[in-house]
N, C-alpha and C positions, 0 to 999 in steps of 0.2 A: 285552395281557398285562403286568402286573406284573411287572419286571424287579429288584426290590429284592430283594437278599442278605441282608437284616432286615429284618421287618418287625416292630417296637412291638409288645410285651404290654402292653395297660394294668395299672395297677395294680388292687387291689380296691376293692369299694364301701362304705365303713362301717367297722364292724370285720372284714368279711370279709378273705382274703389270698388273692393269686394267687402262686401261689407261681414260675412261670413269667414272672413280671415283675421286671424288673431293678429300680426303683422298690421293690418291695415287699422286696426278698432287701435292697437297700443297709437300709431302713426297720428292717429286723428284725435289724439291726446298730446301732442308735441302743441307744448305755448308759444305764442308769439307775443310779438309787444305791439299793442295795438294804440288806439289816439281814436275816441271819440269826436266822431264830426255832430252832433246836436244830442240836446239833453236828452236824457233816458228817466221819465216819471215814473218817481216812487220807484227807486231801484236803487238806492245809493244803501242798502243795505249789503248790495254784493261785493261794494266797494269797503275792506275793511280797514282800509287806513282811513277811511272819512267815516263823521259820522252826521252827514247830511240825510236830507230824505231822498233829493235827487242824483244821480248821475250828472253833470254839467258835461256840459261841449268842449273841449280839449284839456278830458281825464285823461292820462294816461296807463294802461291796465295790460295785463298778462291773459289773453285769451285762449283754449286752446283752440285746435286749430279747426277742429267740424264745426264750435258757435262763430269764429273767425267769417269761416266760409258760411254759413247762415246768415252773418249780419250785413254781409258786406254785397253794395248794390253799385254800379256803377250809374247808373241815373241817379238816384238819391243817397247822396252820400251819408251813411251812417257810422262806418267806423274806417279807417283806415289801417293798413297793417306795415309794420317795420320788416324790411329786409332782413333777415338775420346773415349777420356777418360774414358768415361760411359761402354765402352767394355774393357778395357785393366786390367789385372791381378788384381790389386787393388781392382778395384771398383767389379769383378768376383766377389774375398773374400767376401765381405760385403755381397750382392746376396745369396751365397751360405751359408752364416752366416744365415741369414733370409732377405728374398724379400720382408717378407709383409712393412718393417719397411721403406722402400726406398719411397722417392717421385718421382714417376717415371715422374709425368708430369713435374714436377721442371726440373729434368734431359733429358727429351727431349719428346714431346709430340705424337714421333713415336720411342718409344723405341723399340719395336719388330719388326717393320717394316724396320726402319733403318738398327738395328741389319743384317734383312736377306737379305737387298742389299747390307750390306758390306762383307756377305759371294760371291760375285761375283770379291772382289778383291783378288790375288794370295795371302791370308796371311799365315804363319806356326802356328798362334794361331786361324784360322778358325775353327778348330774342337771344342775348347773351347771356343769360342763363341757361337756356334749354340747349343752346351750341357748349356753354363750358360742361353740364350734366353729359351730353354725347361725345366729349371727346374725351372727359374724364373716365367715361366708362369703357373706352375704347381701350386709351392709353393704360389703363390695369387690368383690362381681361386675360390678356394671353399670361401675364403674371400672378394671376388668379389660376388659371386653368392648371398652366405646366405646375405649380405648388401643389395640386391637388392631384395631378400624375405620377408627380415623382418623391410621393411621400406614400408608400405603403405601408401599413400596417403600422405607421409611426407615431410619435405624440405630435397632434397637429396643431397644439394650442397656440404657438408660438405664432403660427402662419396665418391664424385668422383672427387674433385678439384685432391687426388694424383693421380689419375687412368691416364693409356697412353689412347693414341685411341682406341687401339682396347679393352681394359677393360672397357671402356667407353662403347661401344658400345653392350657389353656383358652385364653391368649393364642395359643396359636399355633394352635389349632383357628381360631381366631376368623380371624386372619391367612390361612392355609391357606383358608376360606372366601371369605377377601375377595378374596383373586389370583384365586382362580377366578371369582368372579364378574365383576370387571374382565376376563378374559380372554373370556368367554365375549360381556363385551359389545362387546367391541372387536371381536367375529368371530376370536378366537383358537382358541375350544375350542365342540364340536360340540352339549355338550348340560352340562347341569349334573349333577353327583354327589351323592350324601348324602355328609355329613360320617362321619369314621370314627365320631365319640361315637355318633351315630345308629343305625349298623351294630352297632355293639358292644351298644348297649342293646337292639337287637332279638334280637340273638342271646339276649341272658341271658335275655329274657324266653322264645326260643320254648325256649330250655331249661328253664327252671320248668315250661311246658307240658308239658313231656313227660313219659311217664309212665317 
């Protein structure tokens, strides 16, 4: 019997959100830098550098990211949002140069996650952001995985301070795998488990299943 007082929601897949997941509530608390497209009455008190009554049409303001996604309508323009730099052409290059080299958590500690909630805004470089997020997580998986194989029992701080969330989370899936299997060959443990990622994706899918 499972004896944990918590047990993990993972995060969502894509641009999906679990809303249930602590991961994802911190995530949808990351600010962006937005630009009002028309005034916002009787509200310029949220604005603390002004001290107007209204919000005017191209404030520019620190949103985070679920009122971001609230406000923003592609028929009626109400607020626009900034690329944050970690996605824009530039910093692509570097990625596409080599991912493993980047410190992804320095640069934002939901880089992929972010990444796929800002494919939800109208952008023309959307398609090259969701190609540079899948090939950046390509080009660091297997050096993600083999780090987390071939560190038993060791100080692993070192190997996942660069790692975002969800390579974090994949390190220690990985980790969590390997004790068990060292244990199981030692003659510690009775039988072998799926892994939780395993469990979870069966879940989602016998969900889809269903009618």
């Amino acid at each position: 019997m499972d004896t944990q007082s918590y047990l993990p929601v993972p995060p969502g897949v894509g641009m999906e959100e679990n809303f249930f997941s602590l991961d994802d509530i911190l995530l949808s608390h990351e600010r962006l830098s937005s630009r009002t497209e028309c005034a916002f009455p009787r509200l310029g008190f949220l604005e603390k550098s002004s001290d107007t009554r209204d919000i005017p049409e191209g404030t520019k303001m620190e949103l985070p990211l679920w009122l971001a996604k609230g406000l923003y309508e592609r028929k009626r323009r109400v607020v626009s949002v900034e690329l944050p730099k970690v996605y824009r052409e530039g910093w692509r290059t570097v990625f596409n140069a080599d991912p493993t080299v980047v410190d992804l958590h320095k640069m934002g500690p939901y880089y992929y996650g972010l990444g796929s909630q800002m494919l939800h805004f109208d952008s023309p470089e959307n398609p090259e952001i969701a190609q540079a997020l899948l090939q950046t997580f390509i080009g660091r998986f297997r050096r993600t995985m083999d780090s987390s194989q071939n560190a038993y029992n060791e100080d692993t701080s070192t190997l996942v301070e660069r790692l975002d969330c969800l390579e974090r989370a994949l390190f220690r899936s990985g980790q969590s795998g390997l004790n068990g299997f060292q244990s199981w060959e030692k003659g510690r443990a009775s039988h072998l488990t799926a892994s939780s990622l395993v469990l979870n994706y069966r879940k989602r899918k016998m969900a889809d299943v269903q009618p």
